[in-house]
C-alpha positions as CSV (number, residue, x, y, z in Angstrom):
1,X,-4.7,-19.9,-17.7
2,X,-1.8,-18.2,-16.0
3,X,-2.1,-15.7,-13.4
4,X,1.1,-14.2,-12.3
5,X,3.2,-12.0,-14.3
6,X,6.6,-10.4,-13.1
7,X,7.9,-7.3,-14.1
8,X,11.5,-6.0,-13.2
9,X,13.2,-2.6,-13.2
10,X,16.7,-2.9,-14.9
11,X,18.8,-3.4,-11.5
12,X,16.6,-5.5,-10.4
13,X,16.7,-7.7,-13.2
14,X,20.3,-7.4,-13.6
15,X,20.5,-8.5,-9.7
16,X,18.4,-11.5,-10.6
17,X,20.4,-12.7,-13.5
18,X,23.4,-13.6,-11.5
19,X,21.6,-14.6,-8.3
20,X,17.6,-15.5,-8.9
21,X,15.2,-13.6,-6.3
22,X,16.6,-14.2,-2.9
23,X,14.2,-13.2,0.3
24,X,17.5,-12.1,1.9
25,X,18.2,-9.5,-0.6
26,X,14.6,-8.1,-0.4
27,X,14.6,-4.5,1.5
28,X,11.7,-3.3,1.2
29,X,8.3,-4.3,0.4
30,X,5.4,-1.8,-0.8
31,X,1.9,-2.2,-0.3
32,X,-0.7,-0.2,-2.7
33,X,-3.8,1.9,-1.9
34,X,-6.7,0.1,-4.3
35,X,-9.5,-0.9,-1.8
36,X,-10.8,-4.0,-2.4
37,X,-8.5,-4.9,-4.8
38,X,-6.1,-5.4,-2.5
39,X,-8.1,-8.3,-1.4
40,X,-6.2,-10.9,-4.3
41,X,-3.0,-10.1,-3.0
42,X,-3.7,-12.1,0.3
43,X,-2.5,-15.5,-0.7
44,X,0.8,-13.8,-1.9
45,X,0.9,-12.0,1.4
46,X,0.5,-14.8,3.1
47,X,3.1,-16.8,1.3
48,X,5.7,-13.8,1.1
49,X,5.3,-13.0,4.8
50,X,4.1,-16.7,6.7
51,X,7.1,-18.3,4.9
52,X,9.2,-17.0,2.4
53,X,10.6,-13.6,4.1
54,X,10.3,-15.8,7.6
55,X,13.0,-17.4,6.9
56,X,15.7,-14.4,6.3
57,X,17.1,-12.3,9.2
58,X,17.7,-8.5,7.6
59,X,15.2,-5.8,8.4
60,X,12.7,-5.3,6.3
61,X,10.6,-1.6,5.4
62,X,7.4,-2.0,4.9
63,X,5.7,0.9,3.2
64,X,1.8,1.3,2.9
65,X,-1.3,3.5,2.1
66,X,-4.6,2.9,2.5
67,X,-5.2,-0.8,2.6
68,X,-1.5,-1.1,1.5
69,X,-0.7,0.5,5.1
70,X,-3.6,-2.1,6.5
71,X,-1.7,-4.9,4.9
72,X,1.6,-4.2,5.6
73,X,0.8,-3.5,9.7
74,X,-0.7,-7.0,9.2
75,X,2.0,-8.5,8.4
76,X,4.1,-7.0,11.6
77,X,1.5,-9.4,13.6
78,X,3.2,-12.8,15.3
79,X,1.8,-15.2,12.6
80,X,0.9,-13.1,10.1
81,X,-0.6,-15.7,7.8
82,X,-3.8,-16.4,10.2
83,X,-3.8,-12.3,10.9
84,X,-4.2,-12.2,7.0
85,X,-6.9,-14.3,6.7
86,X,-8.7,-12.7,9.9
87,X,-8.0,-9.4,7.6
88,X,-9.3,-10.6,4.6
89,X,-12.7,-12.1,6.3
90,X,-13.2,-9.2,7.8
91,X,-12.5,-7.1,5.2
92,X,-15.3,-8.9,2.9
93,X,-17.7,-9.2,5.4
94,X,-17.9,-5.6,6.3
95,X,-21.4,-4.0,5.6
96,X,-23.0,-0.6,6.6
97,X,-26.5,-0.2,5.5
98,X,-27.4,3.5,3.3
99,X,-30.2,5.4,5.5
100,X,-33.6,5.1,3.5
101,X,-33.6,7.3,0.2
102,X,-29.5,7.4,0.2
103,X,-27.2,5.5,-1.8
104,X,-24.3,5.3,0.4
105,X,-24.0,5.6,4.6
106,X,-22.4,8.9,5.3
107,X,-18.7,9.6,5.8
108,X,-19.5,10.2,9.8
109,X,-21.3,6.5,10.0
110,X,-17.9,4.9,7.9
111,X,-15.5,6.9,9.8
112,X,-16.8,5.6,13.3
113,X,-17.1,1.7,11.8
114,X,-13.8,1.7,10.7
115,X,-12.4,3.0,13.5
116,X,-13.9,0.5,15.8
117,X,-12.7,-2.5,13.5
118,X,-9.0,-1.6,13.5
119,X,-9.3,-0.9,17.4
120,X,-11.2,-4.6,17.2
121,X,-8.6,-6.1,15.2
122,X,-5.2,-4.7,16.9
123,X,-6.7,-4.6,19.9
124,X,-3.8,-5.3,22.7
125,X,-1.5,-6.3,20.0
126,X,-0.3,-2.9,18.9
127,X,3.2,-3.2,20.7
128,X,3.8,-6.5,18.1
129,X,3.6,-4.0,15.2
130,X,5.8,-1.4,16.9
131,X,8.9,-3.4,18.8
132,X,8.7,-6.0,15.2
133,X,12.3,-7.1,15.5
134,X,12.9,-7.1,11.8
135,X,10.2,-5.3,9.9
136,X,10.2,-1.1,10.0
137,X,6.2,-0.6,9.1
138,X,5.8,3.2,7.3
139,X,2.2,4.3,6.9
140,X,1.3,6.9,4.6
141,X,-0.9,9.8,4.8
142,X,-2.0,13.1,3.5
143,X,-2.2,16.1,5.8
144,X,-3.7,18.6,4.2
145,X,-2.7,22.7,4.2
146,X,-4.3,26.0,3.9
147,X,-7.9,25.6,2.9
148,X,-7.2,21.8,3.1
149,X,-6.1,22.8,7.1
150,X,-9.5,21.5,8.2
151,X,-12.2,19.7,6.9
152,X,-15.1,21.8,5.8
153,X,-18.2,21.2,4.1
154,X,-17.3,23.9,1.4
155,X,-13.8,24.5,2.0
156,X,-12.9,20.6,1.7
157,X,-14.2,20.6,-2.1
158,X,-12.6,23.8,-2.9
159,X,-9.4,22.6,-1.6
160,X,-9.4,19.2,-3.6
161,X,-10.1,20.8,-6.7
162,X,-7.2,23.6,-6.2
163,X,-5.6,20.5,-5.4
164,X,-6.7,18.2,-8.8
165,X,-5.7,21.9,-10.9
166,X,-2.6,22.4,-9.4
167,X,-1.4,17.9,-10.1
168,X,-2.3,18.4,-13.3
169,X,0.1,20.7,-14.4
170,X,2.8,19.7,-11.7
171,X,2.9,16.5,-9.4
172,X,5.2,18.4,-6.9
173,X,3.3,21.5,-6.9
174,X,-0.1,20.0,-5.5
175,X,2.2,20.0,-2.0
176,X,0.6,23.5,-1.7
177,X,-2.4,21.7,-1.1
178,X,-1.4,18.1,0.4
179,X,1.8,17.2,2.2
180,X,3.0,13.7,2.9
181,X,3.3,13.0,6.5
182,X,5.0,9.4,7.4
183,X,4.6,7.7,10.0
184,X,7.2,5.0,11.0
185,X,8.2,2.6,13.6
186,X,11.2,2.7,15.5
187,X,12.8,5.7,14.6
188,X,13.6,4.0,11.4
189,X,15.1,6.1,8.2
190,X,12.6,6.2,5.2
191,X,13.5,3.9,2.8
192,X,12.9,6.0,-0.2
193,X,14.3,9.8,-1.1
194,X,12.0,12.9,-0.5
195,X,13.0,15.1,-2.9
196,X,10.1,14.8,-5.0
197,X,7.6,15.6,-2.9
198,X,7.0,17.8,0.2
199,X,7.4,15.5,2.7
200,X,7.5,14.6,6.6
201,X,7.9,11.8,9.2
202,X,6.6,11.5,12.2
203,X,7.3,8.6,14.9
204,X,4.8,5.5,15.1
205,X,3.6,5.0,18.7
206,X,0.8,3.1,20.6
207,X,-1.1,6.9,21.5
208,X,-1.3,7.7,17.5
209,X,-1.1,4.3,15.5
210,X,-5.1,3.9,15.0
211,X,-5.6,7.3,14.1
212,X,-2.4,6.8,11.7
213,X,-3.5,3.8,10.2
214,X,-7.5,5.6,9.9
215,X,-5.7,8.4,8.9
216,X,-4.0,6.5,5.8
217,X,-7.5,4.8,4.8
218,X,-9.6,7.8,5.0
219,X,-10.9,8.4,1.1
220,X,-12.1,11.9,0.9
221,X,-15.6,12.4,0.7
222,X,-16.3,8.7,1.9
223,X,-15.0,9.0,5.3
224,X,-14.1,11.9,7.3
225,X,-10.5,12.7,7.9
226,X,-8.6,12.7,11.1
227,X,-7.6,15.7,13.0
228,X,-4.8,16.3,15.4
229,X,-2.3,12.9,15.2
230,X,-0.6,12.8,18.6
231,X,2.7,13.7,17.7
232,X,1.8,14.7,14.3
233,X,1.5,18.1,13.3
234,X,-1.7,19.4,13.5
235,X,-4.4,19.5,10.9
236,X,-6.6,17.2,8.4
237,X,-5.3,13.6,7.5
238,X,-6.6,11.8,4.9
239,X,-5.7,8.4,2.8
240,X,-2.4,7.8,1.8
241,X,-3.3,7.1,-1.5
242,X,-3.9,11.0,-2.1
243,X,-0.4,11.7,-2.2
244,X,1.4,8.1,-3.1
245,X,-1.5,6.1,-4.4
246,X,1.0,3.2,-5.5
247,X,3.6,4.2,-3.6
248,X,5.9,5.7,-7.1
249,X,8.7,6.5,-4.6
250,X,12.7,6.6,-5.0
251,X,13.7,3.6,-3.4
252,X,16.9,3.9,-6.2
253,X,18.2,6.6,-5.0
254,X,21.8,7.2,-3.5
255,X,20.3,8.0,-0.4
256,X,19.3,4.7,0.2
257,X,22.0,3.1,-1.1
258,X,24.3,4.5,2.1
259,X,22.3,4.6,4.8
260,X,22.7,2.0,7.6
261,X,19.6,-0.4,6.9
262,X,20.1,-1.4,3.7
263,X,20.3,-4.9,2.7
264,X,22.4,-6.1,-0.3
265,X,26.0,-6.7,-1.3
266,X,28.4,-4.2,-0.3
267,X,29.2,-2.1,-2.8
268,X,32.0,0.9,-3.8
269,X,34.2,2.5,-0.8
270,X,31.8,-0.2,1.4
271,X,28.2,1.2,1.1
272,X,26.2,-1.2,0.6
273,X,24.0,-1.3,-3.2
274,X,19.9,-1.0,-2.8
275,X,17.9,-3.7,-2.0
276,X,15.6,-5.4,-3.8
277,X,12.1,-3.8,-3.7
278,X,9.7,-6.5,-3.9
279,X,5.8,-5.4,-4.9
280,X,3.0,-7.2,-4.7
281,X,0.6,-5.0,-6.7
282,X,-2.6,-5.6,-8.6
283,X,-1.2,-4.1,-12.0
284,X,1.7,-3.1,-13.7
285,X,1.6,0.6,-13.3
286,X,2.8,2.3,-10.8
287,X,0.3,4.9,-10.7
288,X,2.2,7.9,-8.3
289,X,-0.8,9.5,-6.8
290,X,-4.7,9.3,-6.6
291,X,-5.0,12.1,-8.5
292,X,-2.8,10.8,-11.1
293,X,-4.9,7.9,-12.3
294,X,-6.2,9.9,-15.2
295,X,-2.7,11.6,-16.4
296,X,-1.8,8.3,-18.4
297,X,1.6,10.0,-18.9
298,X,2.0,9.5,-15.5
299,X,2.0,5.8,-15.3
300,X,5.2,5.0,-17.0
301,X,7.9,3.4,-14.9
302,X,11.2,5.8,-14.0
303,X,14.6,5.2,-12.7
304,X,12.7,5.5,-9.2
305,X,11.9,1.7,-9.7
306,X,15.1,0.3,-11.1
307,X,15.8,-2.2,-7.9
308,X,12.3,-2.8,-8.2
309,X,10.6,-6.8,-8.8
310,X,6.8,-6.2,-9.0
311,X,3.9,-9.4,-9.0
312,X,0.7,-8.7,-10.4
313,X,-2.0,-10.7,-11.6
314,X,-2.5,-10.8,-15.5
315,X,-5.2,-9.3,-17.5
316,X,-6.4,-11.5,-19.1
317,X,-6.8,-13.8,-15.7
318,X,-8.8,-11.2,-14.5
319,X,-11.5,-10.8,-16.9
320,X,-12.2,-14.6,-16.1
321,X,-12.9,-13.4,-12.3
322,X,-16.3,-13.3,-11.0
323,X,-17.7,-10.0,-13.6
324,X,-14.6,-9.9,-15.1
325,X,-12.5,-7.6,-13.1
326,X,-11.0,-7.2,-9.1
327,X,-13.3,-6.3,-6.1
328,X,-13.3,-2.5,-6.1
329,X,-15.3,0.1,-4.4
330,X,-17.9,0.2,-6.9
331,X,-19.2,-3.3,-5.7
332,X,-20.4,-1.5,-2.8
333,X,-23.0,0.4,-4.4
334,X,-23.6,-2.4,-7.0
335,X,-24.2,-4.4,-4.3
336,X,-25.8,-2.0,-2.0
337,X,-29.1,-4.2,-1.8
338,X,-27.4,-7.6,-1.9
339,X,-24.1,-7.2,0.1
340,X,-24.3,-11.1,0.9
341,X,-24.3,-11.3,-3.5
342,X,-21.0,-8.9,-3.3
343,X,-19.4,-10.7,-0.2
344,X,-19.8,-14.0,-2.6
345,X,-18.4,-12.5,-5.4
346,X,-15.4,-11.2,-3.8
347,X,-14.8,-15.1,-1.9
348,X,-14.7,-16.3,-5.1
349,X,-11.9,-13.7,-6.3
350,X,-10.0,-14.3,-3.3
351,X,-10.0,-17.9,-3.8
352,X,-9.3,-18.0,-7.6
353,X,-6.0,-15.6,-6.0
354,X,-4.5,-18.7,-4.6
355,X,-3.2,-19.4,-8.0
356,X,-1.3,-16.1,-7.8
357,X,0.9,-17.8,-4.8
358,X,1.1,-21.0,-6.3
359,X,2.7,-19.6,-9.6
360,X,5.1,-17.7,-7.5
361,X,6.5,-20.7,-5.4
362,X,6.9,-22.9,-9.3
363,X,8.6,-19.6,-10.2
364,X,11.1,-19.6,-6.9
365,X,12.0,-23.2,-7.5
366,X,12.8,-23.3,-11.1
367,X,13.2,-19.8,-12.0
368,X,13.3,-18.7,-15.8
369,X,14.5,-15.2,-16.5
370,X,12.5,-15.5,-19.6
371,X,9.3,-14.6,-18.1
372,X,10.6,-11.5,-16.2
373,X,9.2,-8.6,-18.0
374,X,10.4,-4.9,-18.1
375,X,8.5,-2.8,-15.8
């Protein structure tokens, strides 16, 4: 059965009529909040990052939330293949047993596990993320404002579901609530317009890149948010995925087109076009923020993505994963009493994933345009 399935926006695909998918015209490279689904894309990161981008010389933005912004920090890492698979074991084998009578630990007990497994795994090695000599690494949070200010035990709800009202009438309107704070390496421009969303950016250093990357993975409710960034304005930060959960940003936008890190042929009066944005996601939507997930209406594709070439695994080869669907968050509690069942079950996924890298290097060496589908 096949797995992969690629989708293009309409530049993109017009791009990769005349000259295939090149890993020198990629500039920029997403990475999804999702959880554990994020766990199949590791053979594809592995690939994309421990070979095929390796060999190309322009710089690269990498843009995460959540475990997007886990992945994508990863991949900063001198050989980021083995980092990946450290990620990925650790990842699966991470447990936190419910005190007696509860369902889940609380978000204090998370919060404080978490935070000692990204000090574990960067440990020393934070300077290789920051001084990468090609890759610009952008992680994504959500500070929130007014009653989301700080987090409260009554206050915090309140403010989510002023938050939830305000998204469903207008995207850009929840900014009341939630801001998007970025924070990026090496004084790097943000490879995606801001117009659409309240938005700032804050420099990536050594003193505030584990509470950043916390920051960015911190679900609501599940963990505890993280106050005070150094260098960050002050305040409540919470998972990337709040504001951008896919990461439904305008990387097509004149903006980018200009500004000095761009990749790409050189356009009109010498700017130089987009570059490609290549995705490896875990569906085709492009769902813009956590919130949005039940707004159907807001999973269509828009001229944001037009430069966009997105990977995802195909339906169908999903359903014949272990109980029929990705590792998600819900395995957790499924699995509250066995987590050696769930940490089977999602070995298995990963491994079946492999097939997601394999299909992608046939495609690369005999590429047929006939399988690129519209995004």
């Amino acid at each position: 059965m096949p797995a992969l399935r690629l989708y293009a926006g309409p530049k993109a695909r017009q791009h990769m009529a005349q000259h295939g998918l090149r890993p020198q015209d990629v500039g920029v490279v997403p990475g999804a909040a999702g959880g554990p689904k994020g766990l199949v894309l590791g053979p594809l990161d592995r690939f994309i990052f421990g070979d095929w981008l390796a060999s190309t010389t322009q710089p690269v933005h990498l843009v995460g939330a959540s475990i997007g912004a886990w992945r994508m920090a990863t991949a900063c890492l001198a050989d980021p293949a083995a980092a990946f698979l450290l990620l990925e074991s650790e990842y699966i084998q991470q447990h936190i047993e419910a005190p007696p009578g509860q369902k889940r630990p609380s978000a204090q007990r998370v919060s404080e596990q978490f935070g000692q497994s990204l000090k574990d795994f960067y440990g020393g090695r934070v300077q290789e993320v920051l001084q990468h000599p090609r890759y610009r690494l952008h992680v994504v949070t959500s500070r929130g404002r007014h009653l989301l200010g700080r987090e409260h035990k009554l206050r915090t709800p309140l403010g989510y579901l002023g938050a939830f009202l305000t998204n469903s009438v207008h995207r850009k309107a929840m900014g009341a609530w939630l801001e998007r704070v970025v924070f990026s390496t090496q004084n790097a421009p943000l490879p995606f317009a801001t117009n659409d969303y309240r938005t700032r950016q804050v420099a990536l250093c050594e003193a505030n890149f584990n509470p950043a990357l916390q920051a960015s993975c911190s679900i609501p409710f599940m963990l505890q948010s993280v106050h005070n960034i150094p260098g960050a304005p002050p305040g409540a930060y919470w998972d990337g995925g709040i504001t951008d959960y896919h990461l439904h940003l305008n990387y097509a936008s004149d903006l980018i087109a200009g500004h000095e890190y761009a990749a790409g042929a050189t356009g009109q009066k010498g700017l130089k076009k987009p570059a490609l944005v290549l995705y490896p996601h875990f569906q085709k939507a492009v769902v813009p923020g956590w919130l949005d997930k039940g707004l159907k209406w807001r999973h269509g594709a828009t001229h944001f993505l037009d430069t966009m070439v997105l990977l995802a695994p195909d339906p169908a080869w999903v359903k014949a994963l272990p109980n029929g669907k990705l590792p998600d968050r819900n395995d957790f509690l499924h699995y509250s009493h066995d987590p050696a069942g769930r940490m089977q079950v999602w070995r298995r996924a990963v491994a079946a994933s492999q097939q997601l890298a394999d299909e992608l290097q046939e495609w690369l060496l005999r590429p047929d345009m006939a399988r690129i589908e519209t995004l």
